[in-house]
C-alpha angles and dihedrals in degrees: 000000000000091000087054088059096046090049097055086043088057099045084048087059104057092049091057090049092039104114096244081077113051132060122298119247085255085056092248118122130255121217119233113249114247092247099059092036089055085054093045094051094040089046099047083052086049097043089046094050097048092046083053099048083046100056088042092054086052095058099047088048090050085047082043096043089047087053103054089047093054086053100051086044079060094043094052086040097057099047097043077057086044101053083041100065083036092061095039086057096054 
């Protein structure tokens, strides 16, 4: 996923640096074609959305992730209980 990301952001890149989109050698600027305005458009809401799904899918793991370790604490918890009442009994 996080390769995708890179990868968009790469591509992104590129448009934005592509020449269509900086100044003219006169200084005046030149106007990005439609087509690359259209990929740039479509890239950066693609590029939103995944960094949103990611972030999404960060915070569910970390949920996921708490959880788990408050069941292993519990875990630990009850057999240390558990070889404590063995060793009491021999």
């Amino acid at each position: 996923m996080e390769t995708l990301i890179q990868d968009l952001s790469r591509r992104l890149r590129r448009l934005e640096e592509d020449e269509d989109f900086v100044v003219g050698a006169n200084g005046a600027r030149i106007e990005p074609n439609a087509a690359n305005f259209d990929d740039l458009q479509a890239l950066k809401a693609e590029n939103e959305t995944l960094r949103r799904d990611f972030a999404k899918r960060e915070k569910d793991l970390e949920a996921q992730l708490a959880k788990e370790r408050y069941r292993i604490k519990h875990l630990v918890r009850a057999l240390d209980d558990l070889d404590a009442k063995l060793n009491l009994a021999n």
